[in-house]
TIPALO-258047 format. One record per residue: residue in one letter; y, x, z of N, C-alpha, C in turn. Coordinates in steps of 0.2 Angstrom, whole numbers, plus 5000, padded with zeros to 4 digits. Each point is the difference from the previous one (the first is absolute). Layout:
# residues N
aYXZYXZYXZ ...
***
This chain:
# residues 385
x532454095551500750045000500449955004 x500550035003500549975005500650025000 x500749944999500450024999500549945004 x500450045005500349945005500850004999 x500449964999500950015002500149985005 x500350055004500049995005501049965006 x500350034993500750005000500450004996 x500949995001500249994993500850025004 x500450074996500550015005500450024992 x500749995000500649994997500450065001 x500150054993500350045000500850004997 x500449985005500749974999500350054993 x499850085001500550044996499750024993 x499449994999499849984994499849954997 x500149945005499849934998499349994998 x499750025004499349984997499449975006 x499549994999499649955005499550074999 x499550015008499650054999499449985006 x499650004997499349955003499750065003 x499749975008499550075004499349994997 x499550025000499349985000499750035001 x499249985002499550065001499649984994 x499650054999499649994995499050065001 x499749984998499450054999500150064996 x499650045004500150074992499749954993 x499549965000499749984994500649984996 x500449945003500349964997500750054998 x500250055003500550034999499950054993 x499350035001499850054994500049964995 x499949935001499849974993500750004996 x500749975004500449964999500350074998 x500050065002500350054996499550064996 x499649964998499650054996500450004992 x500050084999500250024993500950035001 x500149975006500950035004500150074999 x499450045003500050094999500150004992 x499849984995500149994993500850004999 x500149945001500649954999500650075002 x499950025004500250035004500250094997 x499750014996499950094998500550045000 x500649964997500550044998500550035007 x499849965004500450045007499550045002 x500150025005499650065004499350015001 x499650075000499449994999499549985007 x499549974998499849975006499650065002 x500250015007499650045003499249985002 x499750085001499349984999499750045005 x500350065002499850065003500250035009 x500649975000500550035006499649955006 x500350065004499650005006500149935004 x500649975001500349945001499449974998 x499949994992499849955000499149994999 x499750085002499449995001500049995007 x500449985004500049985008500149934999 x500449994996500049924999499349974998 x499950034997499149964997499750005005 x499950065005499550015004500349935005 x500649975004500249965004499749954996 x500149974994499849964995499349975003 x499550065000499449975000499850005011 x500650014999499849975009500449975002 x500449954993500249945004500850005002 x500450045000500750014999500349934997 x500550005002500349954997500650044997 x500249974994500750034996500449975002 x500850044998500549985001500149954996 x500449954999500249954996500150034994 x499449954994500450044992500349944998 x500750024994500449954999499950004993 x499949924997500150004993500449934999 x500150004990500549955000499549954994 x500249955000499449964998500449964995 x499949994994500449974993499849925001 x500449954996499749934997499649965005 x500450025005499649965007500549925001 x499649945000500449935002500250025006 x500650005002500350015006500449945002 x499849934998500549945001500150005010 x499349985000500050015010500650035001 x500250075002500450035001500749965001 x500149954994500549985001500349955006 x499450005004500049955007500450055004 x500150075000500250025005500750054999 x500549995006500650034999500050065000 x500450044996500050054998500550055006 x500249965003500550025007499650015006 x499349965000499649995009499850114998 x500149995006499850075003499150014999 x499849955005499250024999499749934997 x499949994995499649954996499349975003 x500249945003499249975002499849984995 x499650034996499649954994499649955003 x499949934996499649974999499250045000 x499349985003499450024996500049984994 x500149944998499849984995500450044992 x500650025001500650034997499250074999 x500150025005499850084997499249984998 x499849955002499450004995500350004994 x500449964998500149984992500350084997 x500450045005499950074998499550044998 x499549985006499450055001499849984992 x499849944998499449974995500750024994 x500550015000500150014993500150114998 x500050015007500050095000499450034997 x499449945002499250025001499949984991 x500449974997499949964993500250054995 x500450065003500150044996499550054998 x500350044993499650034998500150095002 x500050055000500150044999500650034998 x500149994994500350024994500749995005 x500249935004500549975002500250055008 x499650065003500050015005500450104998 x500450015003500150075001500150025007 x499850065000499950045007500650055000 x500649975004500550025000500150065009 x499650005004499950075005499449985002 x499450054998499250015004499650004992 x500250054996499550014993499850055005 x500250065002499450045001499449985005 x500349955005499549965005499649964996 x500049974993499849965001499350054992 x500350064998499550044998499550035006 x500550015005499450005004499349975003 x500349954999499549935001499550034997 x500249974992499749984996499450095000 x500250055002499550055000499749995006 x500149985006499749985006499249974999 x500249944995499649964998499550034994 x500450044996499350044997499550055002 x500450025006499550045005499549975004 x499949955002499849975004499349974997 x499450025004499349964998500049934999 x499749974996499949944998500049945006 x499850025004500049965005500449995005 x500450065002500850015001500549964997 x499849994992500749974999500249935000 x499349945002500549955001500350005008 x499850055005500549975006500750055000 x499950044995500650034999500549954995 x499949974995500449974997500149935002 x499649985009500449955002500650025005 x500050054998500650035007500849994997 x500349975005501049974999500350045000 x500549994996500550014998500549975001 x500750045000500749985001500550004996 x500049964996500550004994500749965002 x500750034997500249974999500550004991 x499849914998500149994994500649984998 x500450024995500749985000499749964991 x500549925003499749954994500550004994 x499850024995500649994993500450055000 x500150035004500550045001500450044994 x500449994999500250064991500150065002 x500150034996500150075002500550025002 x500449974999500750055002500150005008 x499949945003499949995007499450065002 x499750004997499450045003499950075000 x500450024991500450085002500550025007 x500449935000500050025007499950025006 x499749975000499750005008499350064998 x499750014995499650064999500450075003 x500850014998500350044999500250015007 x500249975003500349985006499350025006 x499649975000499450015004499850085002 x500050034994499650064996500850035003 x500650005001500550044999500250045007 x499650005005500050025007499350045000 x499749994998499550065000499850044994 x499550044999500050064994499749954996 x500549974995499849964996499850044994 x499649964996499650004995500750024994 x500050014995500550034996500349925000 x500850004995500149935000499649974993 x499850074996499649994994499349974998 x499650015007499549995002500149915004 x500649995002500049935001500149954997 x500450054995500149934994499649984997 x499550064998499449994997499749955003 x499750015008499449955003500449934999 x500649994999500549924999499749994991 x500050034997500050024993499849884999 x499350005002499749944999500449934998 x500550035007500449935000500650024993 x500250065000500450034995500149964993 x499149994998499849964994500049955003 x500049965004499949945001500749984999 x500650035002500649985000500250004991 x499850034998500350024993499449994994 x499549965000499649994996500249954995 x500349955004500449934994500650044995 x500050044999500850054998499649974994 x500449994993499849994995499850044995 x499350014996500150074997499550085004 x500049975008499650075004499449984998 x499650055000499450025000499750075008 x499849955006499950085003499450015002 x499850074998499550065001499750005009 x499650005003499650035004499850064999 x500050055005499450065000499349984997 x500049935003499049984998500049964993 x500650004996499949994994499650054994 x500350055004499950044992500449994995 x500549974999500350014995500750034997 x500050024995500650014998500649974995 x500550035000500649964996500050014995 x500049964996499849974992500449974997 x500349975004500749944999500650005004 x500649984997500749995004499749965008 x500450005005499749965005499550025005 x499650024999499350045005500250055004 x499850005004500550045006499250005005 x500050075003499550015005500449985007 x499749975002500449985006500250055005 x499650075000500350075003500850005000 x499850014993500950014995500449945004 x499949955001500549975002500149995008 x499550045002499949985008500750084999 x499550044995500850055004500649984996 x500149984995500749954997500449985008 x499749955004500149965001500450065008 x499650065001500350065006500550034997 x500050004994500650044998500749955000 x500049944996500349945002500450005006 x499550015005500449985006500150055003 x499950064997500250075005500650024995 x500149974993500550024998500050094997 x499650025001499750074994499350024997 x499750024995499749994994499250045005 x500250045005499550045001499849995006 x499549965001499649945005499750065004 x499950074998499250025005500650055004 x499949995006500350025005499850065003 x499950065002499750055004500449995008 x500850014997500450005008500049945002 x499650025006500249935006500449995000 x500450045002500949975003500449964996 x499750034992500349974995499549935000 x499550005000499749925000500149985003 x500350025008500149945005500749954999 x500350074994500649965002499949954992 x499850024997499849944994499749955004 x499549985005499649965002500749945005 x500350045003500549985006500549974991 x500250024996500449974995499649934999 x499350024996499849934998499949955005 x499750015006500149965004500749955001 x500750065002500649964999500049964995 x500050014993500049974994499549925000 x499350015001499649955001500349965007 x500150015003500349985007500549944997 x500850054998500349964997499949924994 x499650034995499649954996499749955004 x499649995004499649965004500449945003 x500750055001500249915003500749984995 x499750014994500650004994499549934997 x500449934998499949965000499950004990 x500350054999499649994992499550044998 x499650035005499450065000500250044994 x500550025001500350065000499550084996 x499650005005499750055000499549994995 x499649955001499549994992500149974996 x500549985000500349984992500450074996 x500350045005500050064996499650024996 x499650035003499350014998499749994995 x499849925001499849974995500550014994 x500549985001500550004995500050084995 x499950055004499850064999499550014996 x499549954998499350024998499949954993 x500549955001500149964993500350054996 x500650025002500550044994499350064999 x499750025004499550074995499749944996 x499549955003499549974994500649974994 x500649995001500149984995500450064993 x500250065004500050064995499350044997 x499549975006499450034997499749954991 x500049945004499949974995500450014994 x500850014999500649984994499650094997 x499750065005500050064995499349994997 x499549955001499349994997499650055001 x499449994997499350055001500350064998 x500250014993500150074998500450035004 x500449995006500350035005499849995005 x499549975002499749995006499950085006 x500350044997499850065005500550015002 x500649964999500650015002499949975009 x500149955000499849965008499250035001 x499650004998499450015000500250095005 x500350034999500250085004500349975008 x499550015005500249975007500650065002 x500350044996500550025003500549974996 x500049974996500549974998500249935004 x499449945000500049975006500350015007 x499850045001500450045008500650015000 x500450044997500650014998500449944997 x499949974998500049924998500349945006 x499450025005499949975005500650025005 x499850075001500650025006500749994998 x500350004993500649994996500249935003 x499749934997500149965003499949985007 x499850045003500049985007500750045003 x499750064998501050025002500449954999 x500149974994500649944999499949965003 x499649965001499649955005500550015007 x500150065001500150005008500750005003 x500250044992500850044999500349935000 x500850005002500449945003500250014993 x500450044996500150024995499949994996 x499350024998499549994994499549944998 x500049955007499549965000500449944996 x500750014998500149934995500050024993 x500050084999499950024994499449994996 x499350005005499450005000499649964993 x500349935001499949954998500150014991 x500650015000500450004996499750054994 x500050095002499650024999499649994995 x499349995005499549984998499849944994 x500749935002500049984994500150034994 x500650034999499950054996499650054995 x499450035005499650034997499649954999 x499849965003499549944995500449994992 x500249965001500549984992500050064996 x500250055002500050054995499250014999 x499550015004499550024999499649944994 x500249955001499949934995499950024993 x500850044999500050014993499750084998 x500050055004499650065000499850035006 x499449995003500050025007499950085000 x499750024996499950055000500750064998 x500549964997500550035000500649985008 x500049955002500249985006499750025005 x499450035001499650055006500450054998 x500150054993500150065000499350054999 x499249955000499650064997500050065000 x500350004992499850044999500350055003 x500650025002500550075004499550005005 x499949945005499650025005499450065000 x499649964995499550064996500250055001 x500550034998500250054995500450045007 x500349985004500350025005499450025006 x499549985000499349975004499750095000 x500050004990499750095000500650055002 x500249995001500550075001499950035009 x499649965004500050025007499650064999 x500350025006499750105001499349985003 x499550004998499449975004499650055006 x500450084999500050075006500349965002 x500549965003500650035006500149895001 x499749974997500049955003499549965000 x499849925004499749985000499949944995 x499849984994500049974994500249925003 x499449995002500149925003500749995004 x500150045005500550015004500750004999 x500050024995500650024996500249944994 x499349984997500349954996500149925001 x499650005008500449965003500649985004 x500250065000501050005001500249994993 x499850064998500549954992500049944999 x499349975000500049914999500649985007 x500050015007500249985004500949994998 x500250074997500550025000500549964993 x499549994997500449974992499949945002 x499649965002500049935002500549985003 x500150045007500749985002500450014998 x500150064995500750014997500049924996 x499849994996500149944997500249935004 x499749995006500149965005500750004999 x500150075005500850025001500549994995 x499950004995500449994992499949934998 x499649955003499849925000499850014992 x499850015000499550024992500650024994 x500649995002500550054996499950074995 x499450045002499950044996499250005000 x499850044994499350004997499750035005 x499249965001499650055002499650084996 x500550014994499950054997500750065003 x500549975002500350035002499950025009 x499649955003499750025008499850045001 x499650014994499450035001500150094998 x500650004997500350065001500250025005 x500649955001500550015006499350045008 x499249955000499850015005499650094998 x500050004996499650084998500550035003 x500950024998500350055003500049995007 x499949965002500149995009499450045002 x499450004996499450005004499850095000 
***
């Protein structure tokens, strides 16, 4: 296997270091086998279109792919610190990007996502299964073009995903967030109290705290788009979501208190810690991803609102402390419930619907700085709705 770094260039607006390198199909297939797994909850990987039974067929005659880009976790980056973050074209040292190269190659799998070039890199991998026995090692010594961005957190790299993707017939923003999903949990797994689910778990929620990483990857679109109902048909309407969050992210990026992911985070402590004060017996309460959603886009409304964003705080302390002495009364349960059955389930759409009510009472309560109950919201949001 063969794996070369070849360069090392400085992304000033996301602050981050992003390594060039070539690599073999061997070493690359290895380094991201189990990604199409990792991977499920976004889009389905094509198997069939015509595009990409032509790709195969260049594949096996030797074509070269366009550069795939991935981001690679818990990488020693000290070297790095040799060089100025201001030089335009970075003359690395060899010996620098060898200690690159030998600590990228050290990784495992687990540490690598495929942030543009899953369908390319499924087509590899079907290349390869076509191919006679004897075919496949001079096909899996053939190079590759990657470009690695090292550590990167996510928020940077929603970014620039968003932004790249936003001049052509971009993939839903639904669909991006997901493929970011990886680093999603990486940023927020120290949270105290999470427990998060994978597609390739197999598991379900049993206890306060567990959370499928789906549910949070779209938490985390509604959040930043500011409304409960993440799946998009109209373009027009998603572009102009996609051009907001980019703004939003934009903004955050060069906000000196990372702004943008400590929202977030900050966002996902107050559920784990209402989920935990309601216990198991209510675990179905946060365990309802429309409930989550609507949760999600409430606070990020506030979050973003000049207005609402000092009430936010405040709030929320609020419904913690109440929830201490009765969560389940301080949530409002049980009206929930009971307001939950009364939807016309002819003339609307259940999920849809009950996630504006969550959206709606939460902010109402924001907007009230927890001055009135969440049993009183959660009226006020049924007559609106």
């Amino acid at each position: 296997m063969q794996f070369e770094v070849i360069g090392i260039d400085y992304d000033s607006r996301i602050q981050n270091f992003m390594v060039s390198a070539r690599a073999d199909y061997e070493w690359y297939l290895e380094k991201t086998q189990g990604s199409e797994e990792n991977l499920a909850i976004q889009r389905d990987i094509i198997r069939g279109s015509k595009p990409y039974k032509n790709l195969r067929a260049d594949l096996k005659l030797g074509c070269i792919l366009p550069t795939i880009v991935l981001a690679v976790r818990d990488i020693d980056q000290t070297v790095l610190e040799n060089y100025s973050k201001d030089e335009g074209f970075i003359q690395a040292s060899r010996a620098d990007l060898d200690v690159l190269q030998g600590a990228i190659t050290e990784s495992v799998p687990t540490d690598f996502d495929i942030i543009d070039g899953l369908q390319r890199t499924n087509a590899l991998r079907q290349t390869l299964d076509d191919l006679e026995q004897d075919e496949r090692e001079p096909f899996l010594r053939r190079s590759l073009r990657l470009e690695i961005w090292v550590n990167i957190a996510f928020f940077p790299l929603a970014y620039r995903m968003l932004l790249l993707n936003a001049g052509q017939r971009p993939m839903s923003m639904k669909h991006q967030i997901d493929i970011l999903s990886g680093g999603l949990a990486n940023d927020i797994k120290d949270i105290n109290g999470i427990e998060i689910f994978r597609v390739k778990d197999h598991k379900r929620r049993v206890r306060p705290g567990q959370f499928h990483l789906s549910t949070l990857a779209q938490a985390f679109q509604a959040w930043m788009q500011r409304s409960p109902n993440v799946d998009r048909t109209n373009l027009v309407v998603e572009t102009m979501v996609v051009d907001e969050a980019l703004e939003s992210l934009g903004i955050d990026l060069t906000s000196e208190d990372g702004n943008q992911r400590d929202g977030f985070r900050q966002f996902v402590e107050w559920v784990i810690t209402l989920d935990q004060a309601l216990g198991e017996e209510q675990n179905r309460f946060f365990g309802n991803d429309t409930v989550v959603l609507g949760f999600a886009a409430a606070t990020g409304f506030a979050h973003k609102n000049d207005t609402l964003q000092d009430r936010l705080p405040t709030a929320m302390a609020k419904l913690i402390e109440a929830a201490h002495e009765d969560a389940a009364e301080a949530l409002g349960v049980e009206i929930f419930e009971r307001i939950r059955t009364t939807v016309d389930t002819k003339r609307s759409n259940v999920g849809e619907w009950t996630r504006g009510l969550v959206f709606r009472a939460v902010r109402e309560y924001i907007m009230q700085e927890g001055t009135s109950s969440m049993r009183d919201c959660w009226t006020q949001a049924a007559s609106m709705g």
